[in-house]
C-alpha positions in Angstrom: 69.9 -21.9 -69.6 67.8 -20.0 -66.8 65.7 -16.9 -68.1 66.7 -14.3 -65.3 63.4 -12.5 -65.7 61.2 -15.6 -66.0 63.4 -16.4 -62.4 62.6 -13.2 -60.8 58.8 -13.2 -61.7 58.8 -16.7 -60.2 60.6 -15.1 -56.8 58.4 -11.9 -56.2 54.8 -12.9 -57.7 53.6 -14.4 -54.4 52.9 -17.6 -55.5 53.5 -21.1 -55.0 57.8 -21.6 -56.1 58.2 -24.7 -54.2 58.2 -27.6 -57.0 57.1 -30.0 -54.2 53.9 -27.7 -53.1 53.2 -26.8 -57.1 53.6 -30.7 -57.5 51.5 -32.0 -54.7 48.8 -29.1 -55.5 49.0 -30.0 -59.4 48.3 -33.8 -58.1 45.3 -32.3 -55.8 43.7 -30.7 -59.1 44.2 -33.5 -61.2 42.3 -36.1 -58.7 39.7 -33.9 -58.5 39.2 -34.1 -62.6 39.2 -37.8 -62.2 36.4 -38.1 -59.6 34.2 -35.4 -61.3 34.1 -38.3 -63.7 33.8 -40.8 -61.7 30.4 -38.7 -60.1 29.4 -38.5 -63.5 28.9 -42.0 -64.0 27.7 -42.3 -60.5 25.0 -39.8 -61.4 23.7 -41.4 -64.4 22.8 -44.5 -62.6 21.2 -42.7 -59.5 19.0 -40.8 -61.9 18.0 -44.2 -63.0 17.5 -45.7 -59.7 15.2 -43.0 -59.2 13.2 -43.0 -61.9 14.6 -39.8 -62.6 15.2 -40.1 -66.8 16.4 -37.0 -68.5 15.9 -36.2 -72.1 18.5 -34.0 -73.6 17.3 -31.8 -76.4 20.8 -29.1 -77.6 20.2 -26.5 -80.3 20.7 -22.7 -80.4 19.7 -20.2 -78.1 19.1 -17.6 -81.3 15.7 -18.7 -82.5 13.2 -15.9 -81.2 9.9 -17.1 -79.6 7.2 -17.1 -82.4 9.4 -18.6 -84.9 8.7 -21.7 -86.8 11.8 -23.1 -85.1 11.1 -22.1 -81.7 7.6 -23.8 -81.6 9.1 -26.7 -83.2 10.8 -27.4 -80.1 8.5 -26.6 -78.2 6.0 -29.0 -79.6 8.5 -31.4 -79.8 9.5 -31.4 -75.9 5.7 -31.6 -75.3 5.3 -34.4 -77.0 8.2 -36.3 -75.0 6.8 -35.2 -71.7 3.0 -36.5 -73.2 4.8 -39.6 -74.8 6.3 -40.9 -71.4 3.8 -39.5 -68.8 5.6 -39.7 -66.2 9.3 -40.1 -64.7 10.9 -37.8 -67.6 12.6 -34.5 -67.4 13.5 -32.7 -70.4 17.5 -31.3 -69.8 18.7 -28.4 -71.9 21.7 -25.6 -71.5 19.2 -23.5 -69.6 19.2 -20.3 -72.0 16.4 -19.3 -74.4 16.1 -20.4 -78.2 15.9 -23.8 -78.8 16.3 -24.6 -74.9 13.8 -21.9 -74.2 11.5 -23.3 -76.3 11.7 -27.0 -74.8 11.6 -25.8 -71.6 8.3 -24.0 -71.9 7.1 -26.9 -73.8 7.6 -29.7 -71.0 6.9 -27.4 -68.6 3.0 -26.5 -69.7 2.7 -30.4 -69.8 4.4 -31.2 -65.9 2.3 -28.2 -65.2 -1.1 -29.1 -66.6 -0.4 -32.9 -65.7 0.8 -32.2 -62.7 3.9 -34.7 -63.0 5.8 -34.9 -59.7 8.6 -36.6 -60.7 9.5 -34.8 -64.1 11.5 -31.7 -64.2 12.8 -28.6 -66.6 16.3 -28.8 -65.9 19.1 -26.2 -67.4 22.8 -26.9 -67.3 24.4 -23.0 -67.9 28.0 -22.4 -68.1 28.6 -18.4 -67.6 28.5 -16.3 -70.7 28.4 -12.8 -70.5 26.3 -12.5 -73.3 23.6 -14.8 -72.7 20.4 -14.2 -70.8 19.7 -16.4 -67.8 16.6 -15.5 -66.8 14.6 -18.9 -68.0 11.6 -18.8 -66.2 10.1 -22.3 -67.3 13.2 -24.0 -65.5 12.6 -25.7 -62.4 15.9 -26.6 -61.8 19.3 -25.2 -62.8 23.0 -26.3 -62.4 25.9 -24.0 -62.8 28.9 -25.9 -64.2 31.7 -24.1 -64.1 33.7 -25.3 -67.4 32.3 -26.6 -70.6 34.1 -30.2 -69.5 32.2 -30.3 -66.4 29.0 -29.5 -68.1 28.9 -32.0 -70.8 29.6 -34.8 -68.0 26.3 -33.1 -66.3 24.7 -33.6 -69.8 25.1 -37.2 -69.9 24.9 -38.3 -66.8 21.6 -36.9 -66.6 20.6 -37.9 -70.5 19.8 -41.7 -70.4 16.6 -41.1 -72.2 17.9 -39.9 -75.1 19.0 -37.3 -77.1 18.1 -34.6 -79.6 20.5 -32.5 -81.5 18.3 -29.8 -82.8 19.3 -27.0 -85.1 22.6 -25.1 -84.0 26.2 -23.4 -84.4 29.4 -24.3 -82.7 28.1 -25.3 -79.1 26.1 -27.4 -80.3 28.6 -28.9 -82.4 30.7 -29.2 -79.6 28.2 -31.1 -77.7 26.9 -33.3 -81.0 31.0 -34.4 -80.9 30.6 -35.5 -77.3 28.4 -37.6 -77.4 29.7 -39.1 -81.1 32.8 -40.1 -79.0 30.4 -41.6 -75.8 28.4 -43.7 -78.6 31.8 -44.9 -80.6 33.9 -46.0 -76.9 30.1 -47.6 -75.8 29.8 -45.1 -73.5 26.3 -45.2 -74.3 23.5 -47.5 -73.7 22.9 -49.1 -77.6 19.7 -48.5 -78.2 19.2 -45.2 -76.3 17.5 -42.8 -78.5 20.4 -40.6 -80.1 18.1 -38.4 -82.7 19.4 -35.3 -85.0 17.6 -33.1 -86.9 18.1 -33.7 -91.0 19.9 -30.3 -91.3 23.2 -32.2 -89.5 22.7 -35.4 -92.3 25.0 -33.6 -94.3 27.7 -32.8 -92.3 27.9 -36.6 -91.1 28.1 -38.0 -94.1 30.8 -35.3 -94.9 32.3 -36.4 -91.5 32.1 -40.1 -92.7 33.5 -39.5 -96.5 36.6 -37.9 -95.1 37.4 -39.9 -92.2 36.2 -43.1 -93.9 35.6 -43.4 -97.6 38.2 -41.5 -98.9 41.0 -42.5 -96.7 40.0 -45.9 -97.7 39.9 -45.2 -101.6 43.4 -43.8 -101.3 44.3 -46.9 -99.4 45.2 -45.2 -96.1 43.7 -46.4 -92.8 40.3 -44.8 -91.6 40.2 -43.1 -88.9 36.6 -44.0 -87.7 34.8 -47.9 -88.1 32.6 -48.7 -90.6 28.6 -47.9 -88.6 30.0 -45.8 -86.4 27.1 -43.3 -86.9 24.8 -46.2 -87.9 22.8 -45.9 -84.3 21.7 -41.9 -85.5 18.5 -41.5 -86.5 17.8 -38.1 -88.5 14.2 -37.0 -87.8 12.3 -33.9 -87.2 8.5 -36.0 -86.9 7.3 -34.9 -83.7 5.3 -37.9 -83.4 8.0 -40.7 -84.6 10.2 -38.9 -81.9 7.9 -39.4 -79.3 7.6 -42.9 -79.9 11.2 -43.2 -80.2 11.2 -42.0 -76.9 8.9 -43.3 -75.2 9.8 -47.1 -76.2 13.4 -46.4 -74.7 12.0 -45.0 -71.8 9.5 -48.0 -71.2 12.3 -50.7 -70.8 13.9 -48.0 -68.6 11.0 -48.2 -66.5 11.1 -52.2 -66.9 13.8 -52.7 -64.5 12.6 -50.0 -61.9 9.7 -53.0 -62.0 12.4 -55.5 -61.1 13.8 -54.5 -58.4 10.3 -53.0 -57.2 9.4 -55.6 -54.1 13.3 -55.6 -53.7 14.4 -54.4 -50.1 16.1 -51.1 -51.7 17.9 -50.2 -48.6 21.8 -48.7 -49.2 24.5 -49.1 -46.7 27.1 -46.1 -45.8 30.7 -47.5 -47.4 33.2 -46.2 -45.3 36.0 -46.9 -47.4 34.1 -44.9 -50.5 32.6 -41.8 -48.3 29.1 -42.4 -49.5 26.3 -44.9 -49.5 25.4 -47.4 -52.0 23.1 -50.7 -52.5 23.1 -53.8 -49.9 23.2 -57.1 -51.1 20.0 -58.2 -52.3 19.3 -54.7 -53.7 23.0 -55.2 -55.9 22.2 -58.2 -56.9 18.6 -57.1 -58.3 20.2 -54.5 -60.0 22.9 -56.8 -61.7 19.8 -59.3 -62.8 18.1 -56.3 -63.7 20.3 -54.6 -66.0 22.0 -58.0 -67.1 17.9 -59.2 -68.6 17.8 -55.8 -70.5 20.8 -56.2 -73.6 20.4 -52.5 -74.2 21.6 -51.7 -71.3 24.6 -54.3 -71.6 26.8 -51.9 -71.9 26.0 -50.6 -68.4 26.6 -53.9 -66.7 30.4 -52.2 -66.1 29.0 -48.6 -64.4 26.4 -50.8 -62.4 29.1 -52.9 -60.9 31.0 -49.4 -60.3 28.5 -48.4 -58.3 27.6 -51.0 -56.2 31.0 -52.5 -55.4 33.1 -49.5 -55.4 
């Protein structure tokens, strides 16, 4: 049965009523969802190819500077940047708190150090109640949705990972990239570190979803070690070395490829450029020698044979 008034609103509001335009407008919309994610994965590999490795530390933007959480981030960011010397950016949400405090952090060491190819980057979504005004960022995106902006999280994250100290963001982000790490979207041994204070809401997380589904003989809803990979730490030291390993074999196959003709042809088919032949097939030897990166070989083919 047609709701008159529903009918009427649909007839004088001005907008789209054709089913055909609302359908081929609702297809427009859609394809553009599905190659933001295509970008993202895109993005994560030309951040490699660059040398460009981000380190992604999340947290809360509450802690005040001063406080013994703020300068542990800070010191903790420092460290990374120290750690890896060069070709490392530390990403965070681009507000003040925890990202606050690993900005400022990395950026006295890119400052003092003078690293060139290391960066402060903030990836803000609009609040109206958060301040913007980061001064120790040297670069900032604007995503528009929360979806968009996890996608720039991890596609400029394949150094690793800290999830510091927070509330329900930073849930919501410590979720995301859980889900990457159980479908393999994630490199295996890339450093995916939290701070001991989540230890208990994991294991909580793996007693309901797993042990106790399984002592009432109902199916689990998660794999046995599928939270084995986290390492709970809050050592600013064993974090840096952490880091700075994964980074190291990161660096590795930038060495590869290094007296490799890196040239990239325009694709006309795919609207933008990517490698020539020899350059692809470094690459693919490249990422194929390192088995942390195995499950990258996928993406890598992605983006040279699109």
């Amino acid at each position: 049965m047609k709701n008159e008034a529903f009918e009427k609103i649909r007839e004088t509001s001005g907008v789209l009523v054709n089913s055909d335009q609302l359908e081929a407008e609702r297809k427009k919309a859609e394809d553009l969802l599905v190659e933001s994610g295509k970008a993202a994965e895109r993005l994560a590999l030309i951040n490699l190819l660059s040398g460009n490795v981000g380190f992604s530390v999340f947290g809360s933007a509450r802690f005040k500077e001063g406080s013994l959480e703020y300068e542990f981030y800070r010191n903790l960011a420092a460290s990374i940047v120290m750690a890896c010397r060069e070709n490392i950016s530390i990403i965070t949400g681009g507000a003040f708190g925890v990202m606050g405090a690993a900005g400022k952090g990395a950026r006295e060491i890119i400052d003092l150090r003078n690293l060139s190819n290391s960066e402060v980057l903030g990836i803000r979504v609009d609040l109206p109640f958060e301040e913007t005004d980061n001064p120790d960022l040297t670069k900032l995106i604007e995503a528009v949705t929360f979806g968009t902006r996890l996608d720039l999280f991890w596609a400029n994250s394949l150094g690793g990972v800290y999830m510091g100290e927070g509330g329900i963001g930073t849930n919501l982000e410590m979720a995301f990239m859980l889900q990457l790490l159980q479908v393999e979207h994630l490199p295996k041994d890339m450093p995916l570190i939290f701070h001991p204070r989540w230890q208990e809401l994991l294991d909580t997380l793996d007693k309901i979803c797993y042990t106790n589904r399984l002592d009432e003989g109902l199916t689990p809803t998660i794999s046995k070690g599928d939270m084995n990979p986290i390492e709970f730490m809050d050592h600013h030291d064993d974090i840096a070395q952490l880091v700075q390993d994964w980074h190291m074999s990161l660096m590795r196959i930038l060495e590869k490829v290094a007296n490799t003709d890196k040239q990239l042809v325009y694709d006309e088919d795919a609207g933008f450029y990517i490698p020539a032949e020899d350059y692809k097939h470094a690459l693919h030897v490249a990422v194929d020698d390192n088995d942390s990166l195995s499950r990258f070989r996928k993406k890598v083919a992605n983006f040279t044979n699109y």
